[in-house]
N, C-alpha and C positions, 0 to 999 in steps of 0.2 A: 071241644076246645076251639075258640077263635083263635083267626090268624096273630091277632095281637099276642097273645100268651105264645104263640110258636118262636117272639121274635126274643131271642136271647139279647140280655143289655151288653155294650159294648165292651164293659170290664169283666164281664165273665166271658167272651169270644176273646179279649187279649191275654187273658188267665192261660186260656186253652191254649193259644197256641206258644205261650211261654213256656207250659208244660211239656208239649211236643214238642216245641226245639230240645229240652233240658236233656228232654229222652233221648234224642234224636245227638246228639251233641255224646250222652256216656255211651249209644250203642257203637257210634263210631270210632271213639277212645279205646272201646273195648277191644273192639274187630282191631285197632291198629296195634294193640299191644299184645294181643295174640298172634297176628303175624310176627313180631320177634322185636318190635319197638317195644325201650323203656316206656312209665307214664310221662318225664320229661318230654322225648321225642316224641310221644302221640300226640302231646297238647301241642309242640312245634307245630305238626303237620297239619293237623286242624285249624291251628290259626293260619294258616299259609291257603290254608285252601277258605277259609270263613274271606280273608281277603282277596284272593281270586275270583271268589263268587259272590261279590255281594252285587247287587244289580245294575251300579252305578259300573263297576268296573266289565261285567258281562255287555252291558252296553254298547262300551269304550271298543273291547274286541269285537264286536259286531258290525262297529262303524268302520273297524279297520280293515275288516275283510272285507268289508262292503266296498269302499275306497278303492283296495288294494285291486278287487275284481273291475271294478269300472276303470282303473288306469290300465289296466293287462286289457280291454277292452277295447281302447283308445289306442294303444299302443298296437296289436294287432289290426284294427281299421287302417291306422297311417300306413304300416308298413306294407298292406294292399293295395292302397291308394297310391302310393307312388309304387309300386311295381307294377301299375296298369297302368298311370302315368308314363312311365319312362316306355313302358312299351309301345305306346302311340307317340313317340317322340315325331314321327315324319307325318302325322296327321294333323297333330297340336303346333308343329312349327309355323304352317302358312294361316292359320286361325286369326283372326281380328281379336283383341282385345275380351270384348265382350261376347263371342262366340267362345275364345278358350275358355272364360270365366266362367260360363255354362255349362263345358262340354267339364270342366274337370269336379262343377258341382253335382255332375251325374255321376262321374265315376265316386266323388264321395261319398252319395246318397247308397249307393249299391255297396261300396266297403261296409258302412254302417249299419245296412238292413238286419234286422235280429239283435243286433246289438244294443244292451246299457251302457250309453255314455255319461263321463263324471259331466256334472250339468254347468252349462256354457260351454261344451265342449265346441269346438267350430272346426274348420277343413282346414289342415296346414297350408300355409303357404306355397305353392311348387310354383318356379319361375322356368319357362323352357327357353333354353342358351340356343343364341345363333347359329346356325350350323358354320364350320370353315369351306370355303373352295375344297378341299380335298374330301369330305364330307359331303359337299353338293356334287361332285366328280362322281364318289363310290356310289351315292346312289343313283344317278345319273344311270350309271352300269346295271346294278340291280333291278331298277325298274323294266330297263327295255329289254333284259334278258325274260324278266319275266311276262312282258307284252310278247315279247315275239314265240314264246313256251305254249302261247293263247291264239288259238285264231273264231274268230267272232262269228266265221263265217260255220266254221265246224258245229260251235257252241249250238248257234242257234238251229243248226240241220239236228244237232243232234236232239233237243228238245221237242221236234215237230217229230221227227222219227218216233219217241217212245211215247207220245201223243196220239199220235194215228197207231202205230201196238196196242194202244190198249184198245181203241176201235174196235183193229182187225180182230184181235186175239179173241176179244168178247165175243165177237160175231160168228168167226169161226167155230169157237166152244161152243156158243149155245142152236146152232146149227149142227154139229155134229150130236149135242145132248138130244135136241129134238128129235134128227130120223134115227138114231140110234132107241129112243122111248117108243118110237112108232111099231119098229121093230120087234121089240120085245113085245109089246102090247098084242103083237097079230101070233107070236112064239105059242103055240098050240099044245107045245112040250112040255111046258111048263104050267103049273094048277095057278090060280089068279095069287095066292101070296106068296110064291117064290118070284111070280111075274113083281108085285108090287115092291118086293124085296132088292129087284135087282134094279129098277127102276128107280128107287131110293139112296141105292149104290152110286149108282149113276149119275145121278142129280149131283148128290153130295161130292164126287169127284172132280166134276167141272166146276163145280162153285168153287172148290179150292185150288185148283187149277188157276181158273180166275183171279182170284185174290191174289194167288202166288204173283201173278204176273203185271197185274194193278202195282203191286206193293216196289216189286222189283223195279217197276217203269219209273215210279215215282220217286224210289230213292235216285235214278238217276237221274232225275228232272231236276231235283232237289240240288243233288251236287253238281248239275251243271250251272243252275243258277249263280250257286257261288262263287264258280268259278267266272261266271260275265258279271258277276258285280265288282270281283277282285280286279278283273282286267280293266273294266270302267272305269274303278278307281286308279287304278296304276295310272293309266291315260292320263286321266283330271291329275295327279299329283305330278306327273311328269311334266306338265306344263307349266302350273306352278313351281317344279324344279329348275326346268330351265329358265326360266324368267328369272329365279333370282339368281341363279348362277350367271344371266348376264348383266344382271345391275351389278354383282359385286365385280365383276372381271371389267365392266365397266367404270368403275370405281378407283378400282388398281391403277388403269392405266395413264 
């Protein structure tokens, strides 16, 4: 048999599947009229659901959930966006024009990440308001409580201190690992794999030893950093505070 003979003409594939619906159509009547519907209400139901589901209308639902997902999409982006916004309010305030228009296109880009936006979707609008005199006063307060909470001088002893720790600490350990191996190796008490055994022990102890003490040094290198970046910035924004807390008191007068 040629391919040609396999292909069935087009009015006997439309036959077929007219006959498959017809079936497809009483098994269903049947099934709903054995549940406890009349054949009245089974044909109801049938027609209710023949127009729910016919493709044009399956569609329709498709497009709407699709929609409805990319507005709930957009709408959870915004409402990130301005709650990272509002919370750089004293960062965003002294910003140039064009510096804020960047700095709030980042914080948009980061709301959006992972996300399907409805398309032309763009970054709302956020305008950051003047601060008042009483406003530039509180923080005024805030700021230099939190410089004087900081000393630069600590910060930075304390970074060179767990700097040189990890030095010592390494030096020491793997000094003590050494004549501590040497020891064991001359142990005459011991047959050569308990010797090799405990040697291994050994090893393995001060490596985690070490690590312990790497890891530890580091997280607090780590957080003292943060802590002279924060103060840094305090600093730079306190001058920018007072600078405009004296144009506007200069203003007033």
């Amino acid at each position: 048999m040629n391919e040609e003979s396999k292909i069935q003409p087009a009015d006997q594939l439309i036959s077929k599947l007219i006959d498959r619906t017809n079936a497809l159509e009483a098994i269903c009547i049947d099934l709903l009229t054995k549940t406890g519907y009349n054949d009245a209400q089974s044909r109801i139901i049938f027609d209710d659901y023949q127009i729910k589901y016919t493709q044009k209308a399956i569609d329709k639902r498709e497009a709407e959930a699709k929609a409805k997902t990319l507005k709930d999409n957009y709408n959870t982006a915004v409402a990130e966006f301005k709650g990272v916004a509002e919370s750089k309010y004293w960062t965003q305030v002294f910003m140039s024009k064009k510096a804020l228009s960047k700095h709030l296109d980042t914080i948009w880009s980061q709301a959006i990440e992972g996300l399907e936006l409805p398309e032309g979707a763009k970054r709302p609008l956020y305008k950051v308001t003047e601060p008042s005199i009483d406003m530039l006063i509180e923080r005024r307060k805030e700021l230099m409580r939190s410089i004087e909470s900081n000393n630069k001088a600590l910060l930075d002893e304390t970074i060179k201190h767990c700097e040189q720790s990890i030095i010592d600490v390494t030096k020491s350990l793997e000094k003590y690992r050494d004549s501590e191996i040497a020891k064991l190796r001359k142990d005459v008490d011991k047959s050569p794999s308990e010797r090799d055994k405990s040697i291994k022990e050994l090893e393995d102890d001060v490596a985690q030893r070490i690590r312990k003490n790497l890891v530890e040094q580091r997280r607090r290198i780590a957080s003292t950093k943060v802590s002279l970046a924060r103060l840094e910035s305090d600093q730079d924004q306190l001058k920018d505070v007072n600078k405009m807390l004296g144009n506007v008191l200069s203003a007033t007068e």
